[in-house]
C-alpha positions in Angstrom: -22.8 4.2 -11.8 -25.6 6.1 -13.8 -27.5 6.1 -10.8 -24.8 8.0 -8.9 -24.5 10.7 -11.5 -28.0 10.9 -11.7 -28.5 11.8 -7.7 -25.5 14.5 -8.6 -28.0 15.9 -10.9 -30.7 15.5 -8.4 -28.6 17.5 -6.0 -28.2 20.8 -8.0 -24.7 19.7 -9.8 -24.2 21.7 -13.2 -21.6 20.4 -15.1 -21.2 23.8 -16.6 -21.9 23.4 -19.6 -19.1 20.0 -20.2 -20.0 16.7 -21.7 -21.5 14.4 -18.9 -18.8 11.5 -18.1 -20.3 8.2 -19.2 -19.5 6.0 -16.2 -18.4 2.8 -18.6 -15.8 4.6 -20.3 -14.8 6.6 -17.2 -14.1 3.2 -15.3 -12.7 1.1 -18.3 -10.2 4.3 -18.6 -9.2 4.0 -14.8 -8.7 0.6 -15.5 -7.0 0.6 -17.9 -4.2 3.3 -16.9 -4.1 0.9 -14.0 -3.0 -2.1 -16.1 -0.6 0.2 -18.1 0.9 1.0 -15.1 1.1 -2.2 -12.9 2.3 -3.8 -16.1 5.2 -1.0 -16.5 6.3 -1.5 -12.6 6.1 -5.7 -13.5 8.5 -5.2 -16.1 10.7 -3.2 -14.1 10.7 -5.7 -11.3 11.3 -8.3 -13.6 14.3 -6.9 -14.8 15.6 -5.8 -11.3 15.0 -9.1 -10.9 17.2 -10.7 -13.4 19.9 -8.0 -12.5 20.2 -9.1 -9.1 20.3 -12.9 -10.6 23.3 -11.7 -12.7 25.2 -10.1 -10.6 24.5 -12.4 -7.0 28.0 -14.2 -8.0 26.3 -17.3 -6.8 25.2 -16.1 -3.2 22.3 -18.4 -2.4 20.8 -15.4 -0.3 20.7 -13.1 -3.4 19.3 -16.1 -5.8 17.1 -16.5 -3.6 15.5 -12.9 -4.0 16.3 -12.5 -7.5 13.9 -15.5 -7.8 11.3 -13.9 -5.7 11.1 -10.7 -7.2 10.6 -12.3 -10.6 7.8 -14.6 -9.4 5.8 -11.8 -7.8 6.6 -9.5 -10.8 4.9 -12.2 -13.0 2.3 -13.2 -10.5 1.6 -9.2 -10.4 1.6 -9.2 -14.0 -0.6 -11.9 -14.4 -3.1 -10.1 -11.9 -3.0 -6.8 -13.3 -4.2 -8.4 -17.0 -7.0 -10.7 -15.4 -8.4 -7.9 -13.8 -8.4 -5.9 -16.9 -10.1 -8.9 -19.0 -12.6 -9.2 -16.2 -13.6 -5.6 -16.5 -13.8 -5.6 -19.6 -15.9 -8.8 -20.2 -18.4 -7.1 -17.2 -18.7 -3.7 -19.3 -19.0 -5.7 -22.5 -21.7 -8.3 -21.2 -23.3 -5.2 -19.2 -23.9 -3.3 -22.5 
């Protein structure tokens, strides 16, 4: 990432005068909004989830999804906060 902000430089970019981003930070940050919001959308499906469990009055069909949508919703979860530990471990140990 340094490397790609240097050959900006090396192509005539000014950055007017602002802070130059520090490529770490910048793509922990992204990361981390990332997580934030995959975890927020998780939740949400989780508690669509249980809603449709709630109200399915026993229709298989609608059991059925209910317990889909909360599987993938954790799965998702579970993904979104690996990814965000494994980022975080490779800025760490890259510093």
């Amino acid at each position: 990432m340094r490397n790609l902000i240097n050959s900006i430089k090396l192509l005539g970019f000014d950055w007017g005068g602002l802070p130059q981003p520090d490529p770490d930070k910048l793509v922990q940050s992204i990361i981390s909004t990332a997580s934030v919001i995959f975890g927020l959308i998780a939740v949400v499906a989780i508690i669509y989830g249980g809603f449709v469990y709630m109200t399915s009055g026993g229709d298989p069909g609608k059991v059925k999804q209910a317990k889909n949508t909360i599987l993938y919703a954790i799965i998702g979860l579970t993904v979104s906060v690996l990814a965000f530990i494994i980022v975080s471990t490779v800025i760490g140990v890259a510093n």
